[in-house]
C-alpha positions in Angstrom: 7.6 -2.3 52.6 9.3 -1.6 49.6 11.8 -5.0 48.3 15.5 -4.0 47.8 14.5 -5.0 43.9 12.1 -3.0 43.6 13.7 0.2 44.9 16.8 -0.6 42.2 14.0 -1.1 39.8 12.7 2.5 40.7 16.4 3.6 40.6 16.7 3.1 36.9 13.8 3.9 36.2 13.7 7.4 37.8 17.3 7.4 35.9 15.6 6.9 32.2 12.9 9.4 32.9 16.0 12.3 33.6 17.6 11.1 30.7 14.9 11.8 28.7 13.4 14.6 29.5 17.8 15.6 29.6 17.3 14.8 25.4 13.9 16.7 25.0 14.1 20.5 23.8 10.9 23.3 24.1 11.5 24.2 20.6 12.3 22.8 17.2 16.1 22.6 16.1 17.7 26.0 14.7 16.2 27.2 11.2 18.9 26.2 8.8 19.9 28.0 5.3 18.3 27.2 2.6 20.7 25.6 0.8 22.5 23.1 3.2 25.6 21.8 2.9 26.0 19.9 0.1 23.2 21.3 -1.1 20.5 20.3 1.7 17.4 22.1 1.8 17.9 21.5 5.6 20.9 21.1 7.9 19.4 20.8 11.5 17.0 18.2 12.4 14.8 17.5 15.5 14.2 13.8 15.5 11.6 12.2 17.8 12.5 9.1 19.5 11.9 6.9 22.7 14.3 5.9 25.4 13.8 2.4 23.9 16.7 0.0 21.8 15.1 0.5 18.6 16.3 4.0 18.6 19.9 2.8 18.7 20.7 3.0 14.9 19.9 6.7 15.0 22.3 6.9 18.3 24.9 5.5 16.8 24.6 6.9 13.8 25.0 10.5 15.6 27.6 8.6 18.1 29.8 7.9 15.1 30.0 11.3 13.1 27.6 10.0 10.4 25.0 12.5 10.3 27.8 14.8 10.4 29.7 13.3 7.6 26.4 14.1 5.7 26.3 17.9 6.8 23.3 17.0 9.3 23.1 18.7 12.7 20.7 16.4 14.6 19.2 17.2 18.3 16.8 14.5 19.9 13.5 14.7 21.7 11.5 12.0 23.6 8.1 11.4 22.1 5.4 8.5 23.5 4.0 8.5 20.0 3.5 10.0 16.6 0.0 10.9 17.5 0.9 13.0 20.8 3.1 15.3 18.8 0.7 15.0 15.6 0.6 19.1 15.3 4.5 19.6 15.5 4.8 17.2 13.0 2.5 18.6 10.8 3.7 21.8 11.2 7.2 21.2 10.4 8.6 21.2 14.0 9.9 17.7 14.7 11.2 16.7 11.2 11.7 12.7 11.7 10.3 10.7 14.3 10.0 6.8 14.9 7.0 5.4 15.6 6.0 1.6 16.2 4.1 0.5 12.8 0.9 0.3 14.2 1.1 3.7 15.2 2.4 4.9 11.4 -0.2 2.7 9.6 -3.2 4.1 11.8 -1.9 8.1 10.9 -2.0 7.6 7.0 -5.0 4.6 7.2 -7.3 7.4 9.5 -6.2 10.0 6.9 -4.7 12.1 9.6 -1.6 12.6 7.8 0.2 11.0 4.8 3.7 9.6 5.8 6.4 8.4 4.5 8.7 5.5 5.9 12.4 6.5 6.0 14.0 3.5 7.2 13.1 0.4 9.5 14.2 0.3 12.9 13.4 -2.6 14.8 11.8 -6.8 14.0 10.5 -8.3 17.2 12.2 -11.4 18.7 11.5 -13.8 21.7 12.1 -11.7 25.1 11.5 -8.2 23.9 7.8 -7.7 24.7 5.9 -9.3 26.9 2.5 -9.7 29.7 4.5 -10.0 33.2 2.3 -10.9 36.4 2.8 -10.3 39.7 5.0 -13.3 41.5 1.5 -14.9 43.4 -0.4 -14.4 40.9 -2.7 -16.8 39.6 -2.9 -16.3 36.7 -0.8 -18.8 35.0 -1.1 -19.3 31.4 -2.6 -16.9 28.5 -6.1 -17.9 28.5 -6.7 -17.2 32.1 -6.0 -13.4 31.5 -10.0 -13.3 30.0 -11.9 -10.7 32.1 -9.0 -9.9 33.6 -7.2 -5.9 33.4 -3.6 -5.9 31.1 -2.0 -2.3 31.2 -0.8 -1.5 28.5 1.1 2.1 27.1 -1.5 3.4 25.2 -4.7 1.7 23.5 -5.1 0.3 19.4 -1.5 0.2 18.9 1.1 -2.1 19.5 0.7 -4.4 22.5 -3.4 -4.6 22.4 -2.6 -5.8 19.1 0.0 -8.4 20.0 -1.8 -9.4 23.2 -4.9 -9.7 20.8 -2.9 -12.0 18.1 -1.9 -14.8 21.3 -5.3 -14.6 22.9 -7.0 -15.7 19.3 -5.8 -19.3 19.5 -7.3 -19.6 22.9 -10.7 -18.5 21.1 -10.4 -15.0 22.9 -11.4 -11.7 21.7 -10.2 -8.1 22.1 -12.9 -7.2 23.8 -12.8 -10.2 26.7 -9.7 -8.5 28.5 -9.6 -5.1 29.5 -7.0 -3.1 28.2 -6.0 0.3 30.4 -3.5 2.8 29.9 -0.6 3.1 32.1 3.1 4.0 31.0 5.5 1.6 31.4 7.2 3.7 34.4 4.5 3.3 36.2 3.2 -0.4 35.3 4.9 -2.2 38.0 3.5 0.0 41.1 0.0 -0.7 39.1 0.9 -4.9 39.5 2.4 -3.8 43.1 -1.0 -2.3 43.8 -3.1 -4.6 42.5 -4.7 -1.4 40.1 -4.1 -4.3 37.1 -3.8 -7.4 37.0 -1.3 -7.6 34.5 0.5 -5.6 32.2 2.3 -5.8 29.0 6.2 -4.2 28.9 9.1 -3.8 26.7 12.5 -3.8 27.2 13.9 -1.7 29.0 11.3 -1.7 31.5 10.4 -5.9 31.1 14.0 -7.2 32.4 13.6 -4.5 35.2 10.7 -5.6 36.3 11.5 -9.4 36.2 14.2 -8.2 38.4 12.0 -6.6 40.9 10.1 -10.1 40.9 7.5 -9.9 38.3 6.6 -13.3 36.2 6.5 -13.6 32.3 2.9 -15.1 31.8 3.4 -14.7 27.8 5.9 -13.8 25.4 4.0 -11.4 22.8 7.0 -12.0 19.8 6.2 -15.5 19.4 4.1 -17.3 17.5 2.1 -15.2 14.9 3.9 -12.4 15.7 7.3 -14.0 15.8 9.8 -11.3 13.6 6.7 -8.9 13.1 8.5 -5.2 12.4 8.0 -3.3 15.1 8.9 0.3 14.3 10.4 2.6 11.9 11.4 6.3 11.0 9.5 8.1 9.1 8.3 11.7 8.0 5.4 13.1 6.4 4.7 12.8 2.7 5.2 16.8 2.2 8.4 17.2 4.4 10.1 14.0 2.1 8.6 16.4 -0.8 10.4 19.4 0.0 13.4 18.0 1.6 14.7 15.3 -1.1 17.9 15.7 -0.3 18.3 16.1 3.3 15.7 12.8 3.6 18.2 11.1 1.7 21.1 12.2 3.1 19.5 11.2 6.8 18.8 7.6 5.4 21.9 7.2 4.6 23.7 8.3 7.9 20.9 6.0 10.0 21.8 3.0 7.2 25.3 2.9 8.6 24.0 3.5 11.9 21.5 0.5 11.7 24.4 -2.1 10.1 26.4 -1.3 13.3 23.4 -2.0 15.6 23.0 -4.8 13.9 26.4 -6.4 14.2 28.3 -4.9 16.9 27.1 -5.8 20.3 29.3 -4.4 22.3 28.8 -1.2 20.9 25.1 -2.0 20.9 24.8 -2.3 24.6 27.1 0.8 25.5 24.8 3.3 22.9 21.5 1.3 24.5 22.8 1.8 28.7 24.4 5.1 27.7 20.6 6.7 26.7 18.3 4.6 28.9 20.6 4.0 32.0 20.5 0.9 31.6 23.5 -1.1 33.3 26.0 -1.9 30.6 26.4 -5.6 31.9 22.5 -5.7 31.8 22.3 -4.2 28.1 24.8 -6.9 27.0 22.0 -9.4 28.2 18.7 -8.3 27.6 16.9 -9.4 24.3 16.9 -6.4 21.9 15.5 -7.4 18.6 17.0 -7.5 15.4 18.0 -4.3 13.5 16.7 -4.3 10.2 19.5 -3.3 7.1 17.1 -3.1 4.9 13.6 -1.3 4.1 10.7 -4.2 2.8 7.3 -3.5 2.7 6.1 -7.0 2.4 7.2 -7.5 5.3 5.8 -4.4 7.3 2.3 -6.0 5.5 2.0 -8.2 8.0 1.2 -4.9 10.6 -1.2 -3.4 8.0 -3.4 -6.7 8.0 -3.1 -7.7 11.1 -4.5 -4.5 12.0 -7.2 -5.2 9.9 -7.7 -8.5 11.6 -8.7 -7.0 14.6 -10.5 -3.7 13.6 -7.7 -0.4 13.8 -8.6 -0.3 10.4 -11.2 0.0 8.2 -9.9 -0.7 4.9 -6.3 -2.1 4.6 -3.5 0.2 4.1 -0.8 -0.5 1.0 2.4 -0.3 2.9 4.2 -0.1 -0.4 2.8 3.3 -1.2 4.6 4.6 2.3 7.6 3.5 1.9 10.3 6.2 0.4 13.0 5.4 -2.2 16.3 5.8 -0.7 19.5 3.6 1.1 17.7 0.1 1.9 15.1 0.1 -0.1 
């Protein structure tokens, strides 16, 4: 029988899920004159994002009139990842999308598409990420997940990576835990279920799950991957080509957008539980990272060769050559 924390769990859940397919669209935004305001080359945007707090500076940004201010009509979409809506974004469909930086790197470093980082969204800190257990499990600290199954939201990308990264001091490897996809909505009925034996979450869906009585067996923005940049917004090298000034003039919008997330917390948590349903009171709590004001691609590095590290890539990627001039830079 289901606990009463676990049904509340569900609750929000099922609430984030409406919510964002509420913010999804079956078509790209409407075609805009050629000549924008202010001379644009483009006016309306579709701008991929997740239900997730790193997509709070672009929120806020539209919350606060600043995209408007810059003669940008923006409309949102909910996208897993860069790769799952590679053709629209290639095409010209969805305009700007954010991506975690192991996603990005691996589009340009597999030659699947040359991007270009607009602006930096989110730098891990403790309590954002994390493997969660079920409350009797035995598993108790990091090196006993070896032969063990970890779900995680998709493979080669973000949390194999960081799970990887803790499980190398232990003298671990990749390839001694099994890694399975599950999305995060439906990780903790996988733990319920014993279909995993553990899985790794983010915010929203890590505090919700603690909630429902799951354990935090490791934190995953500790350690070597304490501040490691987690995501960013970006667009491809040919749409930053023809769209100059409208790339611009969205950087700086989102730069306003990203100093607010990054110092007003109040308004921070209201943006975050208005688009994830996610209890105000909770969102005042829960661990969001830090927002980034500016755009540095030594730091991003750190992604690039830690994917290199453990194999995503075969030669290193420069993040320097994908980072766009513009507001931050």
């Amino acid at each position: 029988m289901e606990s009463g924390p676990f049904r509340a769990w569900l609750a929000v859940v099922g609430t984030i899920l409406v919510t964002a397919a509420c913010t999804g669209v079956a078509a790209g935004p409407a075609p805009s004159s050629g000549a924008g305001s202010g001379g644009l080359e483009k006016t309306s945007l579709l701008i991929g994002i997740s239900p997730t707090p790193s997509s709070a500076g672009v929120f806020i940004a539209d919350r606060k009139g600043f995209f408007k201010e810059e003669g940008l009509t923006v409309t949102m979409e909910t996208i897993q990842a860069p790769q799952a809506v590679m053709p629209r974004i290639l095409n010209g469909d969805i305009d700007v999308f954010k991506g975690s930086y192991v996603s990005l790197i691996n589009v340009q470093g597999s030659g699947t598409a040359r991007l270009k980082i607009l602006y930096d969204a989110l730098q891990a800190s403790p309590g954002i990420a994390g493997v969660v257990v079920p409350q009797d499990s035995e598993l108790q600290k990091a090196q006993d997940l070896k032969d063990k199954t970890i779900a995680v939201n998709s493979l080669n990308n973000l949390g194999t990576m960081s799970v990887s990264a803790h499980l190398k001091p232990y003298g671990l490897t990749p390839e001694q835990v099994k890694f399975v996809v599950v999305d995060f909505q439906n990780q903790l009925v996988a733990l319920k279920n014993k279909q995993v034996d553990a899985a790794w979450m983010v915010e929203p869906f890590l505090s919700s799950a603690q909630n429902a009585g799951v354990r935090l067996l490791l934190d995953t923005n500790t350690g070597p991957t304490d501040k490691l940049p987690i995501d960013g917004w970006a667009a491809t090298e040919d749409w930053v080509r023809q769209h100059p000034k409208t790339a611009a003039a969205f950087q700086r919008a989102l730069a306003k957008g990203q100093a607010l997330a990054a110092t007003d917390r109040v308004l921070l948590a209201e943006t975050v539980a208005g688009y994830t349903q996610t209890p105000k009171e909770a969102a005042m709590t829960m661990a969001m990272g830090t927002f980034p004001t500016s755009l540095n691609p030594t730091r991003i590095q750190r992604v690039s060769d830690l994917m290199f590290e453990f194999g995503y890539l075969k030669n290193k990627v420069d993040v320097a050559s994908m980072v766009a001039a513009g507001p931050g830079r």
